[in-house]
Structures are given as C-alpha cells and as structure tokens.
SERO-177570 format. One line per field, with one value per residue (C-alpha): residue number from 1; residue in one letter; chain; x, y, z. Coordinates in pm, 1 decimal. Layout:
<pts>
nr: c(NUM, ...)
rest: c(a, ...)
kette: c(A, ...)
X: c(X, ...)
Y: c(Y, ...)
Z: c(Z, ...)
</pts>
This chain:
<pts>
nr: c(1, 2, 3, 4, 5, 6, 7, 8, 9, 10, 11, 12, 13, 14, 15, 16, 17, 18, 19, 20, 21, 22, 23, 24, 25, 26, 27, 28, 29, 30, 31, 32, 33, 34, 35, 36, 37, 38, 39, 40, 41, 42, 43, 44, 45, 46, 47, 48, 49, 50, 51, 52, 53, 54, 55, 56, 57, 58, 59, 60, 61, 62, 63, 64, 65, 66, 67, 68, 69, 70, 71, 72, 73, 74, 75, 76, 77, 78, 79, 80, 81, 82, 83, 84, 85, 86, 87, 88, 89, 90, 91, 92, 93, 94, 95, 96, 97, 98, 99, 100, 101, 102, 103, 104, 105, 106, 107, 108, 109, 110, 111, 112, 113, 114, 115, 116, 117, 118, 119, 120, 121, 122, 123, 124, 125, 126, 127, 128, 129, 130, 131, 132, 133, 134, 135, 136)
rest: c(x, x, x, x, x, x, x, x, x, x, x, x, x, x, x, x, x, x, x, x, x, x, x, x, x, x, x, x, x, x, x, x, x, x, x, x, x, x, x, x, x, x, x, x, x, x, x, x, x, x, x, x, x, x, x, x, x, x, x, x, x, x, x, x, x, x, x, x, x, x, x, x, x, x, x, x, x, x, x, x, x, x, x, x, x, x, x, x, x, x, x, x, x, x, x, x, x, x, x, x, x, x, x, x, x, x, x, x, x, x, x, x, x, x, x, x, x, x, x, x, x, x, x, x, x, x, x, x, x, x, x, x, x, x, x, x)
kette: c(A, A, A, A, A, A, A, A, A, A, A, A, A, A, A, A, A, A, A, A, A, A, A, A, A, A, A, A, A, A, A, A, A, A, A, A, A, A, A, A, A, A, A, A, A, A, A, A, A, A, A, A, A, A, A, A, A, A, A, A, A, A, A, A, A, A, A, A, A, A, A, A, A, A, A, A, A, A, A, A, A, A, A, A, A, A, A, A, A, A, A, A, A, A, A, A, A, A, A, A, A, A, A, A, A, A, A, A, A, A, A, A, A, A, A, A, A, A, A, A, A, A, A, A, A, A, A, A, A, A, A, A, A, A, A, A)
X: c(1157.2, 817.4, 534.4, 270.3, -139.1, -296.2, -571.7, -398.9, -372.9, -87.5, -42.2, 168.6, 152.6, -115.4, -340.4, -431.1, -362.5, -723.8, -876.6, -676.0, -717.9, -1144.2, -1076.1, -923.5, -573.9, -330.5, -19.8, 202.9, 14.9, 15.2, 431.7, 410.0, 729.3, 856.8, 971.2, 1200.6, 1034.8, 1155.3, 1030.8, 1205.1, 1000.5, 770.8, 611.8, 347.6, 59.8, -108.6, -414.6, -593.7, -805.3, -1060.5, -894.7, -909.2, -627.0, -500.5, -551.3, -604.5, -301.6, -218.9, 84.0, 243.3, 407.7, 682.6, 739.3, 873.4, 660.3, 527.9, 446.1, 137.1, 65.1, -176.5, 149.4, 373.1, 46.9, 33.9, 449.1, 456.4, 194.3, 367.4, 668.9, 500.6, 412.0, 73.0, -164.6, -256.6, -513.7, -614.3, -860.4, -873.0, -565.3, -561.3, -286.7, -135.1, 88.8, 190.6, 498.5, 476.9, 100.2, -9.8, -383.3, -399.2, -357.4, -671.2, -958.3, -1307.8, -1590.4, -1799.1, -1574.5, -1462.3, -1390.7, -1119.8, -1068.5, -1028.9, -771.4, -582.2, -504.1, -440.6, -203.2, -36.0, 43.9, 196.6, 385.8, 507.0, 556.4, 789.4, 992.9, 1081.4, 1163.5, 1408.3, 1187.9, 1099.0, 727.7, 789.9, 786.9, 1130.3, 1155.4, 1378.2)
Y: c(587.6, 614.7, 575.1, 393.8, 516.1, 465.7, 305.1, 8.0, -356.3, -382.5, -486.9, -252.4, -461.5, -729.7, -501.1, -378.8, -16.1, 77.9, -34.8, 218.0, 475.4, 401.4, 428.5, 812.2, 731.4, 896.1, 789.7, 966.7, 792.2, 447.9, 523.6, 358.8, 359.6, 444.2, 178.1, 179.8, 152.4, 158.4, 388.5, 289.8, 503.4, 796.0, 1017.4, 1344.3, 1307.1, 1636.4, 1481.2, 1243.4, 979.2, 1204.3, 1394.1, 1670.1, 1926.3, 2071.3, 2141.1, 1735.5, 1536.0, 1194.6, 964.2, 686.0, 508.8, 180.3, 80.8, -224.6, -410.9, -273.8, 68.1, 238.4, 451.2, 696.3, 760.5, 854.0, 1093.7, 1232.9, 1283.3, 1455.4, 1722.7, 1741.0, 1808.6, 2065.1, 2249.4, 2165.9, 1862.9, 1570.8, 1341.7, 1036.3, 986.3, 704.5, 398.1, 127.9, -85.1, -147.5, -424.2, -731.8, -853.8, -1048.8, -974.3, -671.1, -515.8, -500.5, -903.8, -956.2, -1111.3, -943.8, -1096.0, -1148.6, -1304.4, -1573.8, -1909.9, -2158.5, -2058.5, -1720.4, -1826.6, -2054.8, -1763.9, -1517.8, -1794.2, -1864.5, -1461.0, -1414.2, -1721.4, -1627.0, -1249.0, -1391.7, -1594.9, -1354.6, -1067.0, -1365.9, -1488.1, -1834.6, -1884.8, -2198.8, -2140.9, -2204.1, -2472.2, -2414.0)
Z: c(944.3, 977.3, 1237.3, 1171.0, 1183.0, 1532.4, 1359.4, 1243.1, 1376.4, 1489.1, 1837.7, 2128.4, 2470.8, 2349.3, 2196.1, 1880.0, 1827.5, 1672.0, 1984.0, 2190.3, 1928.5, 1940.8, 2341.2, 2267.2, 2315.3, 2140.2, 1921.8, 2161.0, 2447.1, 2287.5, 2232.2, 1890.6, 1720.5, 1413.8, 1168.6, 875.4, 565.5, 194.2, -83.9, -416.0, -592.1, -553.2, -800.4, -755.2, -1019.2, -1131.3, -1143.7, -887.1, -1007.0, -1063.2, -1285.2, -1034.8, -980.4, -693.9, -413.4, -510.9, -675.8, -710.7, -577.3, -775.4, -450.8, -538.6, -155.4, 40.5, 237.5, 621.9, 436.0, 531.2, 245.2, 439.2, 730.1, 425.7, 273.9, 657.9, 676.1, 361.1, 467.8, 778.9, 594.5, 395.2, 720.8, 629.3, 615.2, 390.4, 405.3, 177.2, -24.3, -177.5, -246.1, -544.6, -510.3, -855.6, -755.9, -468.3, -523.2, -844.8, -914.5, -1132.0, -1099.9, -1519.2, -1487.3, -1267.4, -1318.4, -1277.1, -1012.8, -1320.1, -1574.5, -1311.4, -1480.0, -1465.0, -1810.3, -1690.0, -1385.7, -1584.4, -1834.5, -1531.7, -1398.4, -1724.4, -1830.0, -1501.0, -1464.7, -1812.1, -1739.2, -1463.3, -1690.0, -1906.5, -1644.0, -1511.8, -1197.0, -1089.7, -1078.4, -821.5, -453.8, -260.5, -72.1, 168.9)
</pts>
C-alpha cells in the first residue's frame, strides 16, 4: 500500500491535493489514503545518474500504473529509519513504449515517426503483442 505525495493532483473532497498542501495542510490533515500499488521489479544502482556514489544511488523501478515513484523513494527512507528524497526521475518505459525508441525534438520528420512507429509495432509482434487497439 502506499500513500500518495500531498503535492499531487489528485482530488480528496473536490479538490486537488497540491492546493491544500500550498494552503499548509498536511497529509494527515487532508486524510489521504493509501493505495495499493504494484512493484514487479526494483533494483538499488550504486551509482546515480551522475555517476555519483553514496550517500547518492540510483533506482531501477518496474511498477504498475498509479505509482508515485517519489512516495516509494520517501517509504524506503522511512523504512530505513532515515530519509530519502528525489532527485531527479527518467521514465524508461509506458506500457508498450521504450525511451531508446524515441525520437529527438530535432530529428522530427515523418520519416522519423514512421520508423519510430514501425520498430515498435514490430518489437510488439515479436514479443507476442497486438499493435491494434481493442475494440471492445
């Protein structure tokens, strides 16, 4: 289970919880409560993507959707009988989508989509998925 960050927008009673949080209300306050989340995978990096050691280290995090990356950072510290904060997040994958098959800003083309399109579509195929939406 986890709880999610006060400064998030999701909504308790109509509002969105970074409002209350900018108004000084507090998580416990707010009575935000925890969700379940999945974590199929975690791994601790020596290294963050600086290269820098501890007291730095990097995460490799394979979660379900509704997973706020910076509450599982936080329970982990808390766990530690410490703390944890984040520092910085690149997300390496959406569901079928992989960062290493994006295109750059610069390099934008319909040339350059197409292909983008075609290696996933194809990277689908052969890991057994159907690159067509459902349509039920």
């Amino acid at each position: 289970m986890q709880v999610p960050p006060i400064f998030s927008a999701l909504k308790k009673d109509g509002k969105k919880l970074y409002e209350e949080a900018r108004k000084g209300k507090t998580a416990e306050e707010l009575g935000i409560e925890a969700r379940e989340v999945t974590i199929y995978d975690l791994k601790l990096l020596p290294t963050n993507e600086k290269g820098e050691g501890l007291p730095s280290f990097g995460l490799d995090v394979e979660c379900g959707g509704g997973t706020y990356i910076r509450s599982l950072v936080r329970d982990i510290g808390r766990e530690l009988n410490t703390c944890a904060t984040m520092t910085s997040l690149v997300r390496t994958q959406q569901a079928q989508f992989l960062l290493d098959n994006t295109v750059e800003k610069d390099d934008l083309s319909a040339d350059t989509i197409f292909a983008a399109i075609d290696k996933t579509n194809s990277e689908m195929k052969s890991n057994g998925e159907d690159s067509k939406p459902d349509d039920n």
